[in-house]
C-alpha positions in Angstrom: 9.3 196.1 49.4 6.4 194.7 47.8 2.9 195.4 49.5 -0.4 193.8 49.4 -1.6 196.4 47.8 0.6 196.0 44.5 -0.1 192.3 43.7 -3.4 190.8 45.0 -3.2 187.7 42.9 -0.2 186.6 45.5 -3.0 186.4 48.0 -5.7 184.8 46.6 -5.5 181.6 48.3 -4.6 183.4 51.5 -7.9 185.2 51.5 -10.0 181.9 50.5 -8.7 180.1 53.3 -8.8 182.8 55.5 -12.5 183.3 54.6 -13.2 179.6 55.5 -11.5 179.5 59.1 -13.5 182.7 59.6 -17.4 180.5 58.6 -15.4 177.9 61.5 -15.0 180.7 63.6 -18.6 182.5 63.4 -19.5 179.1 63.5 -18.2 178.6 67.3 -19.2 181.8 68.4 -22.8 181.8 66.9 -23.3 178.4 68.6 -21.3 179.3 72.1 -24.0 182.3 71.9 -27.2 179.9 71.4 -26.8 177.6 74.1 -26.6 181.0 76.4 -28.2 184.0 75.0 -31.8 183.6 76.6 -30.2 183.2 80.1 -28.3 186.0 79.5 -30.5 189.0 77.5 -34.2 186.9 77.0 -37.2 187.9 79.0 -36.4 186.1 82.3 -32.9 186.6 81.8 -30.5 188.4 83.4 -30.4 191.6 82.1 -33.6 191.4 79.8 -32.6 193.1 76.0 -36.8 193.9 76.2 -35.3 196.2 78.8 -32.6 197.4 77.7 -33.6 198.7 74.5 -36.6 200.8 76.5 -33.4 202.5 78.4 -32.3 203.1 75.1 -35.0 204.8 73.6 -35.8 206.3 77.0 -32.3 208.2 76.7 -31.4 208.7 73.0 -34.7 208.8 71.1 -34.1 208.2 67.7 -30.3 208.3 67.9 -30.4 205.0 69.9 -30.4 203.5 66.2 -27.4 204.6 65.5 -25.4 204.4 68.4 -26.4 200.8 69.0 -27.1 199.2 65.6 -28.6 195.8 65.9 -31.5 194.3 63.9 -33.5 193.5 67.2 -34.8 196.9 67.3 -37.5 195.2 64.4 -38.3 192.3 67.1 -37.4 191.0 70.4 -38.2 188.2 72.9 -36.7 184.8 73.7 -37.3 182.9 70.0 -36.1 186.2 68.3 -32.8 185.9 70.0 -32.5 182.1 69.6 -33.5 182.6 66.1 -30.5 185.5 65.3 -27.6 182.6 66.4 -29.4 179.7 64.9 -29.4 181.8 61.6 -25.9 182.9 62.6 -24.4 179.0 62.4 -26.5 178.4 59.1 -24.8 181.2 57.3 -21.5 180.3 58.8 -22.0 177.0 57.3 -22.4 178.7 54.2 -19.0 180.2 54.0 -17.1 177.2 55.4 -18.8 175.5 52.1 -18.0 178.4 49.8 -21.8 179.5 49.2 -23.3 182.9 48.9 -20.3 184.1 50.2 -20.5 188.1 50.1 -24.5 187.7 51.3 -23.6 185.2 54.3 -20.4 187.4 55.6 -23.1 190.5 54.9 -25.9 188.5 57.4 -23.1 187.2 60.0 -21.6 190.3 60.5 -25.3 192.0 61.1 -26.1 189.2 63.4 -23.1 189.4 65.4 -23.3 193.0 65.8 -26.4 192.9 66.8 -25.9 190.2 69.6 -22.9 192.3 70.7 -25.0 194.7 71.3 -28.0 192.8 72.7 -25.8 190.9 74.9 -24.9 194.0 77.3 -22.4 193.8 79.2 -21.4 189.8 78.5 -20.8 190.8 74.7 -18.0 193.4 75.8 -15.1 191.3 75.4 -12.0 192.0 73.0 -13.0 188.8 70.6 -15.6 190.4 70.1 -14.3 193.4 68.7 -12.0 191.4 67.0 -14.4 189.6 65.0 -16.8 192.4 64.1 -14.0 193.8 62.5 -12.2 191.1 60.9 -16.1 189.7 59.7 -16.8 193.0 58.5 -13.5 193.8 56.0 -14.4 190.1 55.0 -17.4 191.2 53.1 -15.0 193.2 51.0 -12.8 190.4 50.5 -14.2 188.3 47.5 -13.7 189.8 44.3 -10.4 191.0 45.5 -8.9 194.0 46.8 -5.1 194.5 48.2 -6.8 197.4 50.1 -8.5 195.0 52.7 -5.4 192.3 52.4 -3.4 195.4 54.2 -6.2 196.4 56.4 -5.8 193.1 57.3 -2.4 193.4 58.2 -2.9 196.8 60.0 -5.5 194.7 62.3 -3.2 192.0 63.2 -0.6 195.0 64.0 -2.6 196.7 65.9 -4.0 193.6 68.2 -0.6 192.3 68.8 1.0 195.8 69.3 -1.6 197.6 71.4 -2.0 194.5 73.9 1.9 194.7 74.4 2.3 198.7 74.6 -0.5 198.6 77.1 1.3 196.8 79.4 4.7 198.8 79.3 2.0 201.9 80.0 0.2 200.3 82.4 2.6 200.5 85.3 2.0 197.3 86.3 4.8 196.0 88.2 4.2 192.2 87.2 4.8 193.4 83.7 7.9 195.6 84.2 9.3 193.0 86.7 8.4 190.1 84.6 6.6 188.1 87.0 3.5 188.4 85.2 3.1 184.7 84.3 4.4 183.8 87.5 0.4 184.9 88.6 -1.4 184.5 85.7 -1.7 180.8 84.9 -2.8 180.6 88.4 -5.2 183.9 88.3 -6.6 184.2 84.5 -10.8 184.0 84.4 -10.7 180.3 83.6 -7.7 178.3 83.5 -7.0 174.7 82.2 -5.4 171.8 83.4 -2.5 173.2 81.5 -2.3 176.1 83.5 -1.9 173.6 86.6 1.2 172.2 85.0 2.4 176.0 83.6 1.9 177.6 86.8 4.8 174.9 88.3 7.6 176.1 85.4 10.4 177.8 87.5 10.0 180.6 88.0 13.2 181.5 86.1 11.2 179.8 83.0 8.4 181.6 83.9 10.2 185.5 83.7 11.8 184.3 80.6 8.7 183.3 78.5 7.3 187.2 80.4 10.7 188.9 78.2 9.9 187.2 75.4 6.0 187.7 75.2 6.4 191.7 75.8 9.3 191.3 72.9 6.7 189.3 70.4 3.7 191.8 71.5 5.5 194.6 71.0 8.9 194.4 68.9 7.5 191.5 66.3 4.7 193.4 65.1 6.6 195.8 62.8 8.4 192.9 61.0 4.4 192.7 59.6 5.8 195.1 57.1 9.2 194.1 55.8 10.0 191.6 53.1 8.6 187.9 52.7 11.6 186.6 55.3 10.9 188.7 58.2 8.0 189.0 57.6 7.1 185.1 57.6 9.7 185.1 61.0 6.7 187.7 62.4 4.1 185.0 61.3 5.5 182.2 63.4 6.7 183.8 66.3 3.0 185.0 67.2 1.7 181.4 66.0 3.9 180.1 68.6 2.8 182.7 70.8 -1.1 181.8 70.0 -0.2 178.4 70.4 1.2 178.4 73.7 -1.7 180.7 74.8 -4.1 177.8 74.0 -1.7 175.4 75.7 -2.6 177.3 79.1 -5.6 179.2 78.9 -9.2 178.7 77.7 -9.8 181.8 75.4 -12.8 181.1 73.3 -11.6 181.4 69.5 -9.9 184.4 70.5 -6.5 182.6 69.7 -7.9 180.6 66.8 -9.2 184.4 65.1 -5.1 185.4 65.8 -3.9 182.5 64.4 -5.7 182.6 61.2 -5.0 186.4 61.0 -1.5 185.3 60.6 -2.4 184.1 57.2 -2.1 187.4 55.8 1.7 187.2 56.8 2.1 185.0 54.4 0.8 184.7 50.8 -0.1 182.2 47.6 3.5 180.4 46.9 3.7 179.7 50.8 0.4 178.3 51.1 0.8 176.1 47.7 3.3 173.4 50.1 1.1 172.7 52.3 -2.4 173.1 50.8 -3.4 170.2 48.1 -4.2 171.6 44.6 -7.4 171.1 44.5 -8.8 172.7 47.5 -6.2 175.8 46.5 -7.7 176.0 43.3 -11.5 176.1 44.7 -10.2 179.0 47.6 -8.8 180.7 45.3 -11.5 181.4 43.1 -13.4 183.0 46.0 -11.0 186.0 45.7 -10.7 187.1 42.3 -7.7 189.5 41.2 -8.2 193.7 41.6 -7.7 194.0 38.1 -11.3 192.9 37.6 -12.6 195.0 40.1 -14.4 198.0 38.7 -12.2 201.4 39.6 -15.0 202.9 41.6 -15.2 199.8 44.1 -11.8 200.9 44.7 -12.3 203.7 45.5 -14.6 203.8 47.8 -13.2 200.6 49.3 -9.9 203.7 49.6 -12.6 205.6 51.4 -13.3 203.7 53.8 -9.8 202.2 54.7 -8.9 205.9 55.6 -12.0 206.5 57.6 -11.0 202.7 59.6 -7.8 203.8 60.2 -8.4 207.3 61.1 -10.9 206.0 63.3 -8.6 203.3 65.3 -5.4 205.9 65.0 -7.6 207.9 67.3 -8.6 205.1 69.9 -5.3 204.2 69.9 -3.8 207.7 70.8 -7.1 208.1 73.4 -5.5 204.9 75.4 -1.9 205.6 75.5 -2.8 209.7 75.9 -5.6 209.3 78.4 -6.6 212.6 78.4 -10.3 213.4 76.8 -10.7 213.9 72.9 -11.8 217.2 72.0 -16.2 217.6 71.9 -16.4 217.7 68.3 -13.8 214.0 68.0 -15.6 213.1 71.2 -18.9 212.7 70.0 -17.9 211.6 66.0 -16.2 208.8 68.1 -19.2 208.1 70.1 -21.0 207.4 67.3 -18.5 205.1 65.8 -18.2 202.8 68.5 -21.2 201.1 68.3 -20.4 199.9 65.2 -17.3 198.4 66.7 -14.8 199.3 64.2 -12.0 200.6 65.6 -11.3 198.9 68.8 -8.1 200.1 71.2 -6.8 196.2 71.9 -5.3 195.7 75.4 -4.8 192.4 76.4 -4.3 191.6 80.4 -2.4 195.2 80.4 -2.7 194.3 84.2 -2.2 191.2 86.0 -3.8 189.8 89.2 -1.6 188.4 91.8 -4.0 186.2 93.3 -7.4 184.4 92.5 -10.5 185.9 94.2 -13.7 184.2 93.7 -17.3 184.9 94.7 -19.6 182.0 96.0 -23.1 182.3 96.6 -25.0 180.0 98.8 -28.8 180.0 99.6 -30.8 179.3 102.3 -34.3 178.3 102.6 -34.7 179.3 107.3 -31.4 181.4 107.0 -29.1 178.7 108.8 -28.3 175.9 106.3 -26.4 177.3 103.7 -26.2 175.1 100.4 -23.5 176.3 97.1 -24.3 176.9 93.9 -21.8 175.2 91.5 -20.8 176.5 88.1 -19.9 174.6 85.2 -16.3 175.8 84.4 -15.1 178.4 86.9 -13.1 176.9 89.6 -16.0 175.2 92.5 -14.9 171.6 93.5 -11.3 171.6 94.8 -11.3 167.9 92.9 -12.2 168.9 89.8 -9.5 169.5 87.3 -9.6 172.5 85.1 -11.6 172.2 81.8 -10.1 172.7 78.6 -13.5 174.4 76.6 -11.9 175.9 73.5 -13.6 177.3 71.4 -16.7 178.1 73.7 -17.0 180.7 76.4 -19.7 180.3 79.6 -20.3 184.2 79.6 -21.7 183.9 83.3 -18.9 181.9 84.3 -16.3 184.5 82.9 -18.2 187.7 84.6 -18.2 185.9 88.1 -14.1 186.6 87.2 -15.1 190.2 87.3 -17.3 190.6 90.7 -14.7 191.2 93.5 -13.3 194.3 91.0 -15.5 196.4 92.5 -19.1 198.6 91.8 -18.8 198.6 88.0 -19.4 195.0 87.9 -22.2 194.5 90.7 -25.2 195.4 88.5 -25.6 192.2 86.5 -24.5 190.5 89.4 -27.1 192.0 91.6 -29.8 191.3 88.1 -28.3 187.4 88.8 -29.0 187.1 92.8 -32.6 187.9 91.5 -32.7 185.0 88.7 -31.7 182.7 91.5 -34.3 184.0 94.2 -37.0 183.5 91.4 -34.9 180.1 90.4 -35.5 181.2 86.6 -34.5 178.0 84.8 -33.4 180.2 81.9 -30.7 181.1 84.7 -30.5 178.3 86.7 -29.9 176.0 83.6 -26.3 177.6 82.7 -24.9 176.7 86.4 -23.6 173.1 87.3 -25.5 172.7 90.2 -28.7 174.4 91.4 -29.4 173.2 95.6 -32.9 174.2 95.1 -34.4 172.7 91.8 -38.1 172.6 93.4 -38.7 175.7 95.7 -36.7 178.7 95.6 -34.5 180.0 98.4 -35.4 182.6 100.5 -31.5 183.9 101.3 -28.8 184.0 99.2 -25.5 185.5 100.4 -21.9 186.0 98.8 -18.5 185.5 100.2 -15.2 186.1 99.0 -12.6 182.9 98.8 -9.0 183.1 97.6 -8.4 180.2 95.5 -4.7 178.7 95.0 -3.4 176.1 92.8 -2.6 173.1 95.0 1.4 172.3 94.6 2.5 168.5 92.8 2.8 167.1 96.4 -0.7 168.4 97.6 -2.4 167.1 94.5 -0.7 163.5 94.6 -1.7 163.1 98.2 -5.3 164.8 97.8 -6.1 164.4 94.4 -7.3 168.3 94.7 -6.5 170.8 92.2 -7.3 173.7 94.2 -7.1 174.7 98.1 -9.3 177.8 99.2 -9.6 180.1 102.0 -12.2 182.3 103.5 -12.0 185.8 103.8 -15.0 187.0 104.7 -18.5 188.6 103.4 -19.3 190.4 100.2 -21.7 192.9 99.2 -24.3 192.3 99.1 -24.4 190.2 102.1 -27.9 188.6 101.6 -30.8 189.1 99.6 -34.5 188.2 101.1 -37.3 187.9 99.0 -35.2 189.7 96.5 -34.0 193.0 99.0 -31.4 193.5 101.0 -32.0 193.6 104.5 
C-alpha cells in the first residue's frame, strides 16, 4: 500500500486546492465572526472579553498565557476585536489568491485561536476545533511534506470515526434504535426548509438513512487507509454524507471543512479530470515535493506529528474510557487544550426527541408582555426555515442550549441584562427588539415545545411550525436587572 508519506508529489495539487477552499473557509468564519463578535465578547457585550481575561489572570497569574493563548492579551476593547476578524478576511483573501501563503495561514490561525478563545463560551463549538487544527497543519503544508498529508488523513479519521463511536457509546436509544433522524430534522439547533420536507420521509426511509450514517461514521473511516479504490469509495460515501447534511441542516462551514478534507482521499492523477491545467499547474506550485525539503524540517515536522497524535490518542481514550487521566497526563493535557489541537470529535452522540425553545418577553408595568424575535431560530410559526450556510448566529444557536439546564444559564442570565439595559451591541443581533426607545422593566422566560406542522397543516395555514406552552423558566423575571 502506498502512503502519503512515500510519494508527496502525488499530492501536490491536492494540497493547493485544499489550501484555497481552506482561505474560502477562514474567509466565512472570519466574516460570520465580524458581524457578531462585539455583541458577543466587546465591552457592552454579553460576556465582556475585558472581563474575562481579569478572571483569568485573577486565577492563573502568569499561566493564563499559556492555557488560553490569544494575542488580545496585548490589547482589548470593541475596535481591537473588530480589527482581529477584519484582518482575519484580509489574510484569507490572501490564500484564496495564492499570496504570502505560509505568513497568512501563520496570522489566520493566531487570529482564530485567539477569537476561540475570546469568544467564551460561543467559540466552543466542534468547527471550531476543526479548523484550528486543520488551519494549523496548513502552515506546514507549502513546501511539502507527506507527514502533514497523513496527519491529514488521521484528522478526517478521527472526525468521522469518533462522532460515529460516540453514539454506539452513548446509550442513546435513538441511536441504537435508529430513530435518530426520525427527531432530528425536526429538533437540531437550526433547521432549514429542508429539514421540513426531511422530517416527512417515512419513517422506514428515515431508520434506513440512521443504518447507513452509523455505517459511514463508523465502518467507512478505515477504508481512509487502504488502496486508491477503497479508498476513493471512503471519499464519496462521506461527500454524500456531507452533502445530504447540508441538504437538511444549517451547519456553518462545518460540512464545507469535511468536504474539502476529503481531498486528501484522493490525490494528483484524480484531480487532473476535473481540474483545468492551468489552475492545476498554479496549485501545484504552492506545495513543492519533500525532496526539497531540508532533512531537519522533517524532522521536527516527525516531532510534532507524534506529539499531535499522542495528544488526540489520549482525548480519544479519555471519551470512550470516562474515567479521569492520571495528575501528571491530567494537567500535560490541560495545558494542551487551549491550543486546541487534539480535539475528541462527537457529533450529536445524543439526540433530542422533541424541540424546546425559550422565549423572552418584556414588559414595561408588568402586564403587557411583548416577544423578542430572533433572526434564525424558529419565532414566527409563518416563517419558513432559513437556509444560512456558511454563517452561524452564535446567539441564536446557544438559545438551542438554555432549557439543558444550569451549565448553560450564565450567558443567558449575562443576555437578560443586555436586554434590560437594551445594549444595541445586543439588541442589534435579534430580529425584532419591542422596545427600541426605552428599555423594559420585566423580562420573563417560558418554555414552548415547538413541532413541525404536518403537509396538510401547512397547506391550510401556511405555518411551518405549531407551539405549545408549557410553562415558566428560570429565571422567571428580572426587574431592574434582579430577580425578584
Amino acid at each position: 500500500m502506498q502512503t502519503a508519506g512515500s510519494d508527496v508529489s502525488q499530492y501536490r495539487l491536492v494540497g493547493g486546492l485544499f489550501l484555497r477552499l481552506l482561505g474560502w473557509i477562514y474567509l466565512f468564519a472570519f466574516a460570520s465572526l465580524a458581524v457578531q463578535v462585539v455583541s458577543l465578547a466587546g465591552e457592552h457585550g454579553i460576556l465582556p472579553l475585558k472581563t474575562y481575561l481579569e478572571a483569568l489572570r485573577a486565577e492563573l497569574g502568569w499561566r493564563a498565557w499559556l492555557e488560553h493563548p490569544m494575542v488580545f492579551w496585548l490589547a482589548t476593547g470593541d475596535r481591537v476585536l473588530f480589527a482581529a476578524t477584519l484582518a482575519g478576511c484580509l489574510l484569507a483573501v490572501s490564500v484564496i489568491l495564492g499570496r504570502w501563503m505560509r505568513p497568512a495561514l501563520l496570522g489566520l490561525w493566531v487570529l482564530y485561536l485567539s477569537l476561540t478563545q475570546a469568544g467564551q463560551i460561543f467559540m466552543n463549538f466542534q468547527w471550531d476545533y476543526l479548523l484550528l487544527e486543520a488551519g494549523f497543519l496548513a502552515i506546514f503544508l507549502p513546501g511539502g511534506s507527506g507527514v502533514i498529508v497523513w496527519l491529514y488523513k488521521i484528522l478526517l479519521f478521527r472526525l468521522r470515526f469518533l462522532s460515529g463511536i460516540s453514539k454506539l457509546i452513548s446509550g442513546d436509544p435513538t441511536w441504537s434504535g435508529l430513530t435518530a433522524l426520525a427527531y432530528y430534522f425536526e429538533t437540531q439547533p437550526l433547521p432549514h426548509v429542508g429539514s421540513w420536507y426531511a422530517h416527512h420521509l417515512p419513517l422506514g426511509v428515515q431508520e434506513a438513512l440512521t443504518f447507513f450514517s452509523l455505517v459511514i461514521e463508523v465502518v467507512v473511516p478505515f477504508m481512509m487507509f487502504l488502496p486508491r479504490t477503497p479508498r476513493f469509495i471512503a471519499a464519496w460515501l462521506t461527500l454524500a454524507m456531507q452533502a445530504a447534511i447540508l441538504a437538511t441542516s444549517n451547519h456553518n462551514f462545518f460540512n464545507l471543512l469535511s468536504m474539502a478534507l476529503c481531498l486528501f482521499l484522493f490525490d494528483d492523477r484524480a484531480l487532473r479530470r476535473v481540474v483545468p491545467a492551468s489552475l492545476a499547474q498554479r496549485w501545484s506550485s504552492d506545495v513543492a515535493a519533500a525532496a526539497r525539503t531540508h532533512p531537519r524540517r522533517q524532522w521536527a515536522l516527525g516531532v510534532m506529528a507524534g506529539l499531535l497524535l499522542s495528544a488526540a490518542a489520549v482525548e480519544a481514550w479519555r471519551m470512550v474510557d470516562r474515567r479521569p487521566l492520571p495528575q501528571p497526563v491530567a494537567a500535560a493535557m490541560r495545558l494542551w487544550r487551549g491550543w486546541h489541537l487534539a480535539h475528541p470529535f462527537h457529533v450529536f452522540p445524543t439526540m433530542k426527541t422533541e424541540r424546546i425553545e425559550v422565549v423572552i418577553e418584556g414588559s414595561r408595568d408588568g402586564e403587557h408582555w411583548e416577544e423578542y424575535l430572533f433572526r434564525f431560530r424558529p419565532d414566527r410559526l409563518d416563517e419558513a426555515p432559513r437556509f444560512i450556510v456558511p454563517h452561524q448566529p452564535r446567539i441564536d444557536w446557544m438559545m438551542w442550549f438554555v432549557p439543558m439546564g444550569p451549565i448553560f444559564l450564565d450567558w443567558y442570565e449575562a443576555f437578560l441584562h443586555r436586554l434590560l439595559e437594551n445594549a444595541p451591541e445586543v439588541t442589534a443581533q435579534l430580529a425584532y427588539n419591542p422596545f427600541p426607545d426605552e428599555p423594559p422593566r420585566y423580562l420573563r422566560s417560558t418554555l414552548w415545545r415547538y413541532r413541525f406542522t404536518d403537509p396538510e397543516e401547512r397547506a391550510a395555514t401556511g405555518h411551518w411550525w405549531r407551539r405549545e406552552w408549557l410553562g415558566p423558566f428560570w429565571p422567571l423575571a428580572f426587574v431592574g436587572g434582579t430577580r425578584p
